[in-house]
Biopython code that builds the backbone (N, CA, C, O; Angstrom):
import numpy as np
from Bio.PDB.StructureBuilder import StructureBuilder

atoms = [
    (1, "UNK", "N", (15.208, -81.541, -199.805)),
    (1, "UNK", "CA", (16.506, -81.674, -200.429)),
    (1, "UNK", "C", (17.433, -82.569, -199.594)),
    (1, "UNK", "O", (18.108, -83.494, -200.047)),
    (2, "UNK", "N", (17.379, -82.191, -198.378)),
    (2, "UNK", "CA", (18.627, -83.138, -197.424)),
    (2, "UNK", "C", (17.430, -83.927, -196.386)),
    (2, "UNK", "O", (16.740, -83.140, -195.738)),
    (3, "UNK", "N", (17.169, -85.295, -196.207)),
    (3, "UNK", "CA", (16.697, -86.401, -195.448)),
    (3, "UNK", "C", (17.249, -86.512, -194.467)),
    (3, "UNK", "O", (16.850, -87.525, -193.894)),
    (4, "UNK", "N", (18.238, -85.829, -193.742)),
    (4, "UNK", "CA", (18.685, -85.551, -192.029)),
    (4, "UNK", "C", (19.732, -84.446, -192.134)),
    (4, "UNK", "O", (19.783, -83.669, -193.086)),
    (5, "UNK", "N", (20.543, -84.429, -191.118)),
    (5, "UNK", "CA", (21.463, -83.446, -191.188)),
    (5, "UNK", "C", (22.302, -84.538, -191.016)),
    (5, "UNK", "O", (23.141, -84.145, -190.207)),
    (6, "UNK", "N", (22.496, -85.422, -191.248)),
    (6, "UNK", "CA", (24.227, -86.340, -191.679)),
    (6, "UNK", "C", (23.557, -85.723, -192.722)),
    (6, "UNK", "O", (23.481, -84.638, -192.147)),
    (7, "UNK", "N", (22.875, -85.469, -194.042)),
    (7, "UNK", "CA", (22.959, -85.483, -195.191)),
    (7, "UNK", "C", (23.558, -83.878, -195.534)),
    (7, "UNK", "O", (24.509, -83.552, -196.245)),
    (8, "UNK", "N", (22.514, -82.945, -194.657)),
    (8, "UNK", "CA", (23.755, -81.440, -194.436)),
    (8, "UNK", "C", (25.039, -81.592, -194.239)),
    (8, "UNK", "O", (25.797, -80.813, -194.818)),
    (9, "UNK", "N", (25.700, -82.859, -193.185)),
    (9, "UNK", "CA", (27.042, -82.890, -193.238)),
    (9, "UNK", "C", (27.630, -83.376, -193.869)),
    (9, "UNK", "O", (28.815, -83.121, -193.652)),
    (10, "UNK", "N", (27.477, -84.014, -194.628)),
    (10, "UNK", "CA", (27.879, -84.475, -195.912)),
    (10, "UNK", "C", (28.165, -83.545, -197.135)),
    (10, "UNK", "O", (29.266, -83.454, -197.678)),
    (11, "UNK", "N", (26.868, -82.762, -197.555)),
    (11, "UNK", "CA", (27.078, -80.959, -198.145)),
    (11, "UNK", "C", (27.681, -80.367, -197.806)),
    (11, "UNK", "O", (27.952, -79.400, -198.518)),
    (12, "UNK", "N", (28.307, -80.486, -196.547)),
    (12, "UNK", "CA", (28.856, -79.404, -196.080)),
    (12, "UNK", "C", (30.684, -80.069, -196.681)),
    (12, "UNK", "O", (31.535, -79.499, -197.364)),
    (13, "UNK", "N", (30.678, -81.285, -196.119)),
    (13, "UNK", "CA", (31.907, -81.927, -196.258)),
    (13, "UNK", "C", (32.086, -81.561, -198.414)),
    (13, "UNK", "O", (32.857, -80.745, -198.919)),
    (14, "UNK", "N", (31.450, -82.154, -198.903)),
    (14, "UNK", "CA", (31.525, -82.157, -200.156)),
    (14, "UNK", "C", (31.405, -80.979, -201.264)),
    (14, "UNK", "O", (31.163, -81.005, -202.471)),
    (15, "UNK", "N", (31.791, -79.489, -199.955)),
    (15, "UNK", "CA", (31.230, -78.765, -200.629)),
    (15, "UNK", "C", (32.544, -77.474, -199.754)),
    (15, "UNK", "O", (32.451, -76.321, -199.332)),
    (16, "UNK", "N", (33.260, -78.137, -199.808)),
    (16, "UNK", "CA", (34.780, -77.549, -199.549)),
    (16, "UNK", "C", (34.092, -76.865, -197.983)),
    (16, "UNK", "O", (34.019, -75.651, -197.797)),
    (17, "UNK", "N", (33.654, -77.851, -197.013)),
    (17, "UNK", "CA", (33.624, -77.210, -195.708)),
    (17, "UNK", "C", (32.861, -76.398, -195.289)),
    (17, "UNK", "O", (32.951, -76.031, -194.117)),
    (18, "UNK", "N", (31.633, -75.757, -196.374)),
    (18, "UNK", "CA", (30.957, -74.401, -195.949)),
    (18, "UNK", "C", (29.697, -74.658, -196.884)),
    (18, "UNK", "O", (29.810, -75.108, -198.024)),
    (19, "UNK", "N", (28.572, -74.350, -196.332)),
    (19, "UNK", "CA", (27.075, -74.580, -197.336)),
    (19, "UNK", "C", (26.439, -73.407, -196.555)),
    (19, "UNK", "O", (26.598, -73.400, -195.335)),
    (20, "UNK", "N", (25.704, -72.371, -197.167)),
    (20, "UNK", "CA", (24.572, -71.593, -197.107)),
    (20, "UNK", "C", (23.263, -72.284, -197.499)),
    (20, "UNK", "O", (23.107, -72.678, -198.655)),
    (21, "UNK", "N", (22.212, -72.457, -196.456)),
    (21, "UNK", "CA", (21.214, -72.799, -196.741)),
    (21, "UNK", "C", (19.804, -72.404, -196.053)),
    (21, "UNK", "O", (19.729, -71.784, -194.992)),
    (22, "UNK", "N", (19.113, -72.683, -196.526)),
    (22, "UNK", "CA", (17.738, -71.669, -195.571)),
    (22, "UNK", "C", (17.084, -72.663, -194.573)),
    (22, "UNK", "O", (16.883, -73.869, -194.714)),
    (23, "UNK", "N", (16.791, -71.809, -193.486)),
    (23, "UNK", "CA", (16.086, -72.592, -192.189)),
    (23, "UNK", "C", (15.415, -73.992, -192.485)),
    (23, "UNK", "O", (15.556, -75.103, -191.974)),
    (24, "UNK", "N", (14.506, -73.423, -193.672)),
    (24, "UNK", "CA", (13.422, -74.548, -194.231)),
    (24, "UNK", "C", (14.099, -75.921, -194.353)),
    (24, "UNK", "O", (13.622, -77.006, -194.022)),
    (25, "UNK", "N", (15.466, -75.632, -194.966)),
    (25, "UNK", "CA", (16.073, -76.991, -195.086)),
    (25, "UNK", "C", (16.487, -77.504, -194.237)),
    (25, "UNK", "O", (16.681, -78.695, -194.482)),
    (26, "UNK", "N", (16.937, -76.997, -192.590)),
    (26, "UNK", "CA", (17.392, -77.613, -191.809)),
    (26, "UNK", "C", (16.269, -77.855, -191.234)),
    (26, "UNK", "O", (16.070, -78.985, -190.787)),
    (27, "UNK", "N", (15.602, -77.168, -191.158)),
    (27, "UNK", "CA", (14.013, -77.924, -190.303)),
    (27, "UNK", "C", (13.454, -79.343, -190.810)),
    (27, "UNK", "O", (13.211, -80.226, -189.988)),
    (28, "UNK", "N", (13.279, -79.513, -192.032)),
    (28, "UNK", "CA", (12.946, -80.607, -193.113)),
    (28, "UNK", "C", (13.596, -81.495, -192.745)),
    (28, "UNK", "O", (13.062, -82.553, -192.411)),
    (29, "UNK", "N", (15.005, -81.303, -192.700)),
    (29, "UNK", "CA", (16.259, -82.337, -192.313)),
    (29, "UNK", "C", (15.986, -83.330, -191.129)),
    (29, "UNK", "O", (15.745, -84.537, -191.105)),
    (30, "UNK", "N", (16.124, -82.298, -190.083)),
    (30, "UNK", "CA", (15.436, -82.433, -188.824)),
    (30, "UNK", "C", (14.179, -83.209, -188.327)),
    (30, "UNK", "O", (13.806, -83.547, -187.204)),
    (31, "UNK", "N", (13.758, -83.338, -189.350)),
    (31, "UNK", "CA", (11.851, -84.149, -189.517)),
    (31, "UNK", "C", (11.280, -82.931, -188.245)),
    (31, "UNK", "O", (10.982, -83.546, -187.221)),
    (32, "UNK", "N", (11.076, -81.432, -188.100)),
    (32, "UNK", "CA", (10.345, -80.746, -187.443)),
    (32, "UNK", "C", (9.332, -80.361, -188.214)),
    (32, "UNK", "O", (9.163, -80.901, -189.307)),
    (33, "UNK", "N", (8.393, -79.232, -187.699)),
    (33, "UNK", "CA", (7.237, -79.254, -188.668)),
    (33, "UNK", "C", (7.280, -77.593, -188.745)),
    (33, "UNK", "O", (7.036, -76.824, -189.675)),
    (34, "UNK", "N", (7.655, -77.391, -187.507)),
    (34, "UNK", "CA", (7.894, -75.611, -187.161)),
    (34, "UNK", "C", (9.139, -75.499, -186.382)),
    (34, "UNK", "O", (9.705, -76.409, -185.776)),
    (35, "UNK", "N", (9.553, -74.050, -186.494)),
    (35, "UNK", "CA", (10.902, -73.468, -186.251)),
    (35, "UNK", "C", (10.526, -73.124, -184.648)),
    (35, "UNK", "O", (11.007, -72.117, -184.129)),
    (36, "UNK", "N", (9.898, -73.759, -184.115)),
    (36, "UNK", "CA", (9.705, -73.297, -183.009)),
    (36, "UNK", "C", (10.990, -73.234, -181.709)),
    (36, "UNK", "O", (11.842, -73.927, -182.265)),
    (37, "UNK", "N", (11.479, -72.917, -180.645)),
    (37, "UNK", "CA", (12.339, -72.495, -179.845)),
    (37, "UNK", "C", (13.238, -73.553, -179.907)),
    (37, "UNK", "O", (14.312, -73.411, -180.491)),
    (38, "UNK", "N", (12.792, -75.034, -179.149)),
    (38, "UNK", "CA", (13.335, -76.083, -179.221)),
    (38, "UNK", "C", (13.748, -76.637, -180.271)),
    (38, "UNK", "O", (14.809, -77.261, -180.247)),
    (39, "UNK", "N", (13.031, -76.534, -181.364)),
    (39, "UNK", "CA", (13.380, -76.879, -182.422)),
    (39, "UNK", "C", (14.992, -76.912, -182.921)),
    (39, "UNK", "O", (15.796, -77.755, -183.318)),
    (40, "UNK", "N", (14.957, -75.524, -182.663)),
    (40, "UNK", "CA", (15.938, -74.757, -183.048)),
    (40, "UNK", "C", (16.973, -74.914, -182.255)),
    (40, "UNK", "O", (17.983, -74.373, -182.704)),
    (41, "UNK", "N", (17.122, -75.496, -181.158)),
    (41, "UNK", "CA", (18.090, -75.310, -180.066)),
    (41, "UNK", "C", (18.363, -76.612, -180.435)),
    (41, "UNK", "O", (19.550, -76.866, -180.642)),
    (42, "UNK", "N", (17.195, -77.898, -180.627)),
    (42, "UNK", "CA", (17.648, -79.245, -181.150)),
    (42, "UNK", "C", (18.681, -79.387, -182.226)),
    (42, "UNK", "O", (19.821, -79.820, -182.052)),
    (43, "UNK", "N", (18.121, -78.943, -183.450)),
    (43, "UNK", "CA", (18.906, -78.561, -184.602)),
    (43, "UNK", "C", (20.306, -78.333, -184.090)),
    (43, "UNK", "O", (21.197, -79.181, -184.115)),
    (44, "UNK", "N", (20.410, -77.137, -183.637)),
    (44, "UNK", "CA", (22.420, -76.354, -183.004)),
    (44, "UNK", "C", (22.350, -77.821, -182.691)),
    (44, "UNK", "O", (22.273, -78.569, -183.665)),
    (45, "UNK", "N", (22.365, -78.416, -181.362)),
    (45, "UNK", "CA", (23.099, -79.454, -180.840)),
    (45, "UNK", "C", (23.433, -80.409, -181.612)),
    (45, "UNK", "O", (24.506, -81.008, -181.535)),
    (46, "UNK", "N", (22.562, -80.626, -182.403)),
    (46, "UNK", "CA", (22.471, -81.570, -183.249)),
    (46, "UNK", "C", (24.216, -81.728, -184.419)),
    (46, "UNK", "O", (25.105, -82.579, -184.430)),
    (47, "UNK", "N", (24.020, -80.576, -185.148)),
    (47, "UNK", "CA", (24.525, -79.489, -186.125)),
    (47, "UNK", "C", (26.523, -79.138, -185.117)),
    (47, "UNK", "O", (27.626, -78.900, -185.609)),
    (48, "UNK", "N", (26.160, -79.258, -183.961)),
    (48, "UNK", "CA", (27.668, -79.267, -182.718)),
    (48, "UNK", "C", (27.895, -80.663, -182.652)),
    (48, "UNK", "O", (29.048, -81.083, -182.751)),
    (49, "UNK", "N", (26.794, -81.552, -182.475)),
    (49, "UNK", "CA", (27.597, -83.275, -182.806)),
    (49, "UNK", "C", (27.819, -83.691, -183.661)),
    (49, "UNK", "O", (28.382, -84.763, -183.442)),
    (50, "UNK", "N", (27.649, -83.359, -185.376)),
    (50, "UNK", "CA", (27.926, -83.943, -186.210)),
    (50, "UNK", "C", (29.352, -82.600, -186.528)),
    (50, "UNK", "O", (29.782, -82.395, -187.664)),
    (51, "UNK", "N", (29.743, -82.035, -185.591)),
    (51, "UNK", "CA", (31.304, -81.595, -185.641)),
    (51, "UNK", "C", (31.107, -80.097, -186.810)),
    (51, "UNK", "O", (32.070, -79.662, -187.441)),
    (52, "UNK", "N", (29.812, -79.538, -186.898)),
    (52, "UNK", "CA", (29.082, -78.251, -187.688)),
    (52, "UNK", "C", (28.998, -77.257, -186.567)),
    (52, "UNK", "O", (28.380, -77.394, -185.512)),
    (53, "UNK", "N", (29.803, -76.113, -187.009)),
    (53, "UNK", "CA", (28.985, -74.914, -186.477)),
    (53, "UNK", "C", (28.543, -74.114, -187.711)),
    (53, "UNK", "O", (28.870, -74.189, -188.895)),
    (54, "UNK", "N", (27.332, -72.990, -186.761)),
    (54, "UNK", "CA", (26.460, -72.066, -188.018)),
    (54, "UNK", "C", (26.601, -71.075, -187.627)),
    (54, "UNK", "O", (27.269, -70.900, -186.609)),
    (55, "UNK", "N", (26.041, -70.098, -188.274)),
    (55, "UNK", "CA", (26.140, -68.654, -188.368)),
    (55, "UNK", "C", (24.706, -68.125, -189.399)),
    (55, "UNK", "O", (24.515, -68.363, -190.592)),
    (56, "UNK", "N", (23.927, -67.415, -188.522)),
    (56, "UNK", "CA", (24.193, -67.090, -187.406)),
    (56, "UNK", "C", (24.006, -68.154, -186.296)),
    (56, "UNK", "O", (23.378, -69.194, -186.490)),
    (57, "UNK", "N", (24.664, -67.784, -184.975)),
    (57, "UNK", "CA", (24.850, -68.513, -183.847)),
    (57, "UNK", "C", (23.562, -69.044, -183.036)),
    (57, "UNK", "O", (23.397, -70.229, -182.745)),
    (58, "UNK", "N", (22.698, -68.029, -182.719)),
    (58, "UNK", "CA", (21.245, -68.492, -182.753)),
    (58, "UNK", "C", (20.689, -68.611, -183.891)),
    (58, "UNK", "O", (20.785, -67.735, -184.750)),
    (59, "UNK", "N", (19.967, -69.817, -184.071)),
    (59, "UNK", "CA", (19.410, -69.510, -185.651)),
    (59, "UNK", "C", (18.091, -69.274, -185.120)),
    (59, "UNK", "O", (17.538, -69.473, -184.039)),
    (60, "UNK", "N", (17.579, -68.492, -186.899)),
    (60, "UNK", "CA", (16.114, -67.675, -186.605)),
    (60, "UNK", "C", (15.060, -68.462, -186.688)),
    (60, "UNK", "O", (15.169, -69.624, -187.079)),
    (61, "UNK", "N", (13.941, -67.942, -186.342)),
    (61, "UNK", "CA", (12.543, -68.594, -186.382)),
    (61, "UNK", "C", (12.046, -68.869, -188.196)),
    (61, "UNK", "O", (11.330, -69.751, -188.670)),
    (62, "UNK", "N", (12.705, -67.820, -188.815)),
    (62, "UNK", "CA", (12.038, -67.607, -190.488)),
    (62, "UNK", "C", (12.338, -68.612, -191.063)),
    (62, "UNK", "O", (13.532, -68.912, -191.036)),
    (63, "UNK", "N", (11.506, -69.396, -191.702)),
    (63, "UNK", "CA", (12.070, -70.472, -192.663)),
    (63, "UNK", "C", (12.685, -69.629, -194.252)),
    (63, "UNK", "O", (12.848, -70.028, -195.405)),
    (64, "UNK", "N", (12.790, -68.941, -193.887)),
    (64, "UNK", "CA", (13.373, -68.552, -195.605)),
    (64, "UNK", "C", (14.972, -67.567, -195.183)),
    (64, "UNK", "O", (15.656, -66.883, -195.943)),
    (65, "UNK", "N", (15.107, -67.766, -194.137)),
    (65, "UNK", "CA", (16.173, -66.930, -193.237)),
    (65, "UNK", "C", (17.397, -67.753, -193.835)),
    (65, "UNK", "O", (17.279, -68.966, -193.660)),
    (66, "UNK", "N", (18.793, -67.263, -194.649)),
    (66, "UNK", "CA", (19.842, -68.303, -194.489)),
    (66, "UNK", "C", (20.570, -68.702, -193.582)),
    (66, "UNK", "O", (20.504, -68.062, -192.532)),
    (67, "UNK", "N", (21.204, -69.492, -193.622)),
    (67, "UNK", "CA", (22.017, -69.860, -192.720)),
    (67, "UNK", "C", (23.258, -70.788, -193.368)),
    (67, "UNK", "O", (23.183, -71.777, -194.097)),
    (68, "UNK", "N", (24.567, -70.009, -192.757)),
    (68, "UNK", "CA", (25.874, -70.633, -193.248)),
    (68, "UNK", "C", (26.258, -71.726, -192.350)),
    (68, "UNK", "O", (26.209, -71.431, -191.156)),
    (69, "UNK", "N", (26.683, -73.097, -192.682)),
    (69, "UNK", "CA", (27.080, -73.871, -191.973)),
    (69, "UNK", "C", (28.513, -74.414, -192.731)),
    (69, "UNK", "O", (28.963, -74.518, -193.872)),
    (70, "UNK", "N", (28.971, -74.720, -191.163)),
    (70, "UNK", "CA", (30.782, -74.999, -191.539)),
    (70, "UNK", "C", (31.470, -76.184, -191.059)),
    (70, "UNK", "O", (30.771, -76.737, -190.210)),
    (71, "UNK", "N", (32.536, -76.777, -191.262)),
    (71, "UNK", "CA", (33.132, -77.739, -190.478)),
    (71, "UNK", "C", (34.264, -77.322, -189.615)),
    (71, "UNK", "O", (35.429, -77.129, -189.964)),
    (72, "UNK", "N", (33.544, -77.176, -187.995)),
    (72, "UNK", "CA", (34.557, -77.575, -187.167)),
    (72, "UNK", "C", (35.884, -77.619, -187.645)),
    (72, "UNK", "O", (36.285, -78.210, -188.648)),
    (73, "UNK", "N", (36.687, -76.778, -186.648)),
    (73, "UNK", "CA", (38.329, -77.389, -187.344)),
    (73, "UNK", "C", (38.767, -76.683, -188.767)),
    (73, "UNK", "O", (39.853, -76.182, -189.059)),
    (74, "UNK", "N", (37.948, -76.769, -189.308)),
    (74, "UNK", "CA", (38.513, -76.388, -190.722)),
    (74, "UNK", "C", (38.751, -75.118, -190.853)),
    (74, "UNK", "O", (37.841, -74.385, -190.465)),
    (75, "UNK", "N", (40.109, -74.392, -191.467)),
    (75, "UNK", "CA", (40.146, -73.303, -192.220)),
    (75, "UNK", "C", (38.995, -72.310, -192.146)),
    (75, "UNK", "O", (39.246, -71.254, -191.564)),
    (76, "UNK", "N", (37.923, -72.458, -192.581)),
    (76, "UNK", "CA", (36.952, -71.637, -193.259)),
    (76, "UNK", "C", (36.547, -71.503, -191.800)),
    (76, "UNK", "O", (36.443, -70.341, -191.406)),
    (77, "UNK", "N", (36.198, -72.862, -190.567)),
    (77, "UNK", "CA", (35.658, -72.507, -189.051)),
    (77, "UNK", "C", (36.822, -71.466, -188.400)),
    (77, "UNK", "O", (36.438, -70.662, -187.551)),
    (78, "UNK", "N", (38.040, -71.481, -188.741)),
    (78, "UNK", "CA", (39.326, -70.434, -188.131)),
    (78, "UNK", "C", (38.462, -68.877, -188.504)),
    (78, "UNK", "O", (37.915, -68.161, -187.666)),
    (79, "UNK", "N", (38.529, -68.656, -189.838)),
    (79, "UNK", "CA", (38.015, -67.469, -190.300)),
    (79, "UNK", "C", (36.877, -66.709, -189.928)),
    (79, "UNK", "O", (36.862, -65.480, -189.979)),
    (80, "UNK", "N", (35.982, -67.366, -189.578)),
    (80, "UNK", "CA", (34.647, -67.232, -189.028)),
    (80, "UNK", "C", (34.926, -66.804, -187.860)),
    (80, "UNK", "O", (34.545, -65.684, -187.518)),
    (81, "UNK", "N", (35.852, -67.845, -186.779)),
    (81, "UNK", "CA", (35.729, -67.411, -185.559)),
    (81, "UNK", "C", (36.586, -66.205, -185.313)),
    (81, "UNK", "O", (36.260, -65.615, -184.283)),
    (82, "UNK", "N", (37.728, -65.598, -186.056)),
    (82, "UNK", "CA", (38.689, -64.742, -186.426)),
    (82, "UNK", "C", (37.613, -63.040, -186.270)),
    (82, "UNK", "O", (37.674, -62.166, -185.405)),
    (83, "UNK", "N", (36.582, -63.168, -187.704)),
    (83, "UNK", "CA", (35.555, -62.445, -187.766)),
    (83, "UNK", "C", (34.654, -61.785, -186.431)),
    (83, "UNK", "O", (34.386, -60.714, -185.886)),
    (84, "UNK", "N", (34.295, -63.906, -186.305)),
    (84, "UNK", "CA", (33.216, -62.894, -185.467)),
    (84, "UNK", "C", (33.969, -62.510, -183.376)),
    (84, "UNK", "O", (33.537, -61.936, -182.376)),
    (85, "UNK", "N", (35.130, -63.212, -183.738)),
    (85, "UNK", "CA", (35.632, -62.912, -181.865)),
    (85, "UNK", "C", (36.562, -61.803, -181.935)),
    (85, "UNK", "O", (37.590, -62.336, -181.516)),
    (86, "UNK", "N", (36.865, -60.562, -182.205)),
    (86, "UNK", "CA", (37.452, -59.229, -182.316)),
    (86, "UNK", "C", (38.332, -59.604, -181.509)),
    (86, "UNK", "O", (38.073, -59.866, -180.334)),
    (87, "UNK", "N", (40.037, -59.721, -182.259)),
    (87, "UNK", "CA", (41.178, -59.108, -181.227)),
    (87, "UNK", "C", (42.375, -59.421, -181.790)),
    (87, "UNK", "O", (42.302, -59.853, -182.941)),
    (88, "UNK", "N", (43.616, -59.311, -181.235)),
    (88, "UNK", "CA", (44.752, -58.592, -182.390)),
    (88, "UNK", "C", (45.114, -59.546, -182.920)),
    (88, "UNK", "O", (45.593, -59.529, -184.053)),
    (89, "UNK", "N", (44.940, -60.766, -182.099)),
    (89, "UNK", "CA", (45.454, -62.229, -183.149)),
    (89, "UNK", "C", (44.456, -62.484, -184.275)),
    (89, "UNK", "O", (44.921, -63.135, -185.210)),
    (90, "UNK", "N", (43.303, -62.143, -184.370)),
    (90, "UNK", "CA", (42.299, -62.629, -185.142)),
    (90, "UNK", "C", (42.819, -61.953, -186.185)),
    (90, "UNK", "O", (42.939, -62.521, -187.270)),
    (91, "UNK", "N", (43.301, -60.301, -185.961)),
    (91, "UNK", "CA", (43.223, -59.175, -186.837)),
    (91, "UNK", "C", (44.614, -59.737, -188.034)),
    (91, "UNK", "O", (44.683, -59.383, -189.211)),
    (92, "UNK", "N", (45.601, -60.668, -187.322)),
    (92, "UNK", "CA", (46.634, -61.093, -187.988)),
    (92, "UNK", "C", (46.192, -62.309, -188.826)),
    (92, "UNK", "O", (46.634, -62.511, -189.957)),
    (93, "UNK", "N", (45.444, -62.977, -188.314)),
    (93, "UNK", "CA", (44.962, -63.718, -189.013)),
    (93, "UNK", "C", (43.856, -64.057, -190.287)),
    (93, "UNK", "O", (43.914, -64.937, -191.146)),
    (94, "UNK", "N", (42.921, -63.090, -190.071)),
    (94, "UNK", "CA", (42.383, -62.130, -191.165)),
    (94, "UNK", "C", (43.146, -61.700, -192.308)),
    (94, "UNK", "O", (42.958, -62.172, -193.429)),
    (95, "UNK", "N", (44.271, -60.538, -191.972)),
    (95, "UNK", "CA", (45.443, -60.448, -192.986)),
    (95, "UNK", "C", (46.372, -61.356, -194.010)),
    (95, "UNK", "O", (46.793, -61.145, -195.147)),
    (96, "UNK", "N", (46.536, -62.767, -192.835)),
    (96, "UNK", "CA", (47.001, -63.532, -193.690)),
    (96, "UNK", "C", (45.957, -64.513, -194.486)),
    (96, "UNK", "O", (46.579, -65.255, -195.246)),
    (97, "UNK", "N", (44.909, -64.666, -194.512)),
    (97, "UNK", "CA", (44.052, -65.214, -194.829)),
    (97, "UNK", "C", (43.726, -64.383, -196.388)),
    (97, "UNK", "O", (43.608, -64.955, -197.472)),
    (98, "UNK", "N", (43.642, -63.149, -196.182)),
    (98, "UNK", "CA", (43.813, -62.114, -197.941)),
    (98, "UNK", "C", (44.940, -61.980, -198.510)),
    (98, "UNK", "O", (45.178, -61.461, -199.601)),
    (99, "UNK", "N", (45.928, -62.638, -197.473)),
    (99, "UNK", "CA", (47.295, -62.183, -198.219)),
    (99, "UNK", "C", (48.215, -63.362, -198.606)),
    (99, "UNK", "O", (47.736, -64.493, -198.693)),
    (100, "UNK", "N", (49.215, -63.183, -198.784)),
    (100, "UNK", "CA", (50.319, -64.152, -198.927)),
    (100, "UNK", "C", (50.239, -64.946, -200.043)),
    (100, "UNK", "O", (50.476, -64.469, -201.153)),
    (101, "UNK", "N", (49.970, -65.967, -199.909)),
    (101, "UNK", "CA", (49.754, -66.926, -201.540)),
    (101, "UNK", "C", (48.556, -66.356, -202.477)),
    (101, "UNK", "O", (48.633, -66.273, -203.703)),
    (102, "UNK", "N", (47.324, -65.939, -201.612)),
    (102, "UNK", "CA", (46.586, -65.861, -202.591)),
    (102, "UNK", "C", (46.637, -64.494, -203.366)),
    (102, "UNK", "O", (46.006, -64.149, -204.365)),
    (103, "UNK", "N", (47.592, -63.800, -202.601)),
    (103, "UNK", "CA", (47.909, -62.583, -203.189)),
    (103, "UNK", "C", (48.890, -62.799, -204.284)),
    (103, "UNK", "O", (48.731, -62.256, -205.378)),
    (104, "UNK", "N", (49.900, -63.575, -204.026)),
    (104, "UNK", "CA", (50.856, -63.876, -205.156)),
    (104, "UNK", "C", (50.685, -64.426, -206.305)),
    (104, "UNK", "O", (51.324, -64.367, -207.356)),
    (105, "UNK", "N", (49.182, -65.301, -205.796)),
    (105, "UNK", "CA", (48.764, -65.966, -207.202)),
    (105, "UNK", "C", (48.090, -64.899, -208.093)),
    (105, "UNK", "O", (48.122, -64.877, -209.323)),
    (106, "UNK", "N", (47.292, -63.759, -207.035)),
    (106, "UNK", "CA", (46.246, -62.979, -207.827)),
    (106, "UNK", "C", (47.143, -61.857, -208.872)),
    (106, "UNK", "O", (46.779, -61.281, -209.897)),
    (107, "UNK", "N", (48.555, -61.830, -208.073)),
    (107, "UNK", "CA", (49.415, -60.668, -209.095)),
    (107, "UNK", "C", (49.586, -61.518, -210.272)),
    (107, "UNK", "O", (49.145, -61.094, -211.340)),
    (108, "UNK", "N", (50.083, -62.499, -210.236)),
    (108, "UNK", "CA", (50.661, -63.440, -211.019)),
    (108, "UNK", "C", (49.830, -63.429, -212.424)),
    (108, "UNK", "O", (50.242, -63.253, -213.571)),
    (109, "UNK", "N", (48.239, -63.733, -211.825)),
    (109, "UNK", "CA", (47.496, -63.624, -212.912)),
    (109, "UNK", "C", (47.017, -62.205, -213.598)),
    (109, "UNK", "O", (46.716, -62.104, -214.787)),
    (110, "UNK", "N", (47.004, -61.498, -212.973)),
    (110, "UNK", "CA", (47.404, -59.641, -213.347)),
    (110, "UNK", "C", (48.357, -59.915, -214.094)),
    (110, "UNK", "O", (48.095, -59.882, -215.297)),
    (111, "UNK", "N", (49.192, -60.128, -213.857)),
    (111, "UNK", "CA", (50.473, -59.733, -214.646)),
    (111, "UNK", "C", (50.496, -60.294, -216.049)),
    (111, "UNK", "O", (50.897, -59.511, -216.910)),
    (112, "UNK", "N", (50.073, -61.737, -216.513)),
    (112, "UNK", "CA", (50.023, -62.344, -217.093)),
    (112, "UNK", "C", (48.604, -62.104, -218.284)),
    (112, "UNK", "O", (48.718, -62.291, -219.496)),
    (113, "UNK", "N", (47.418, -61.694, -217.644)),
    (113, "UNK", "CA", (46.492, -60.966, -218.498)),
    (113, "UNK", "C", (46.548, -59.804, -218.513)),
    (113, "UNK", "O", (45.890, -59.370, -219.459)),
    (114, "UNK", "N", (47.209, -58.710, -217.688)),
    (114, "UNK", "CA", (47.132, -57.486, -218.341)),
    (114, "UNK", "C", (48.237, -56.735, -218.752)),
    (114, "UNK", "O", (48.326, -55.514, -218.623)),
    (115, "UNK", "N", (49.517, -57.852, -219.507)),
    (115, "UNK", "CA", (50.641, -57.832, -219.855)),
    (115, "UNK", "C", (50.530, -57.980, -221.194)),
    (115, "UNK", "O", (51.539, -58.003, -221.899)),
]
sb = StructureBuilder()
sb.init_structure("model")
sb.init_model(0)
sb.init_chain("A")
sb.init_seg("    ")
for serial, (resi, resn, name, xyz) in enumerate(atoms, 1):
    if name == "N":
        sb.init_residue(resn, " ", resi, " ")
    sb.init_atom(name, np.array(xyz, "f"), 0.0, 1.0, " ", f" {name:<3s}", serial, name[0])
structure = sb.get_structure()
């Protein structure tokens, strides 16, 4: 499906910042043949210079294993790191991330269909 990982970063870019996809495809990308240790450690670095982090953080050996990849910087990379680094700023930031506009929009549309 993707012929390198510029072509993952590109999915990722064109795809509002965030793509779930399975090992198999980043291996393929990669031109590897197996998920073997290096492989995999190639891939991350790789996946950290084209300005991508993933989740999970080590990725697995399984080719059918998913894996979420994100853009650096972006919104959706705030949230992630919010998630996965526990502490009271994250916890505020979490909150506003469910709340505020998208809450106002979600009453808005309540109100309006079940009015």
């Amino acid at each position: 499906m993707y012929e390198s990982l510029e072509d993952v970063r590109q999915a990722v870019v064109d795809n509002s910042d965030v793509l779930t996809v399975e090992m198999r495809q980043l291996r393929d990308a990669h031109g590897a043949g197996r998920l073997g240790v290096h492989v995999r450690t190639n891939i991350s670095k790789k996946l950290r210079g084209l300005g991508l982090g993933h989740y999970p953080v080590d990725l697995p050996d399984r080719q059918e294993q998913m894996i979420r990849i994100y853009r650096q910087g972006s919104p959706i990379a705030e949230i992630v790191d919010a998630v996965l680094n526990p502490s009271m700023s994250h916890d505020a930031e979490l909150r506003q991330a469910v709340g505020g506009d998208a809450q106002q929009i979600l009453d808005l549309v309540r109100e309006l269909v079940c009015d």
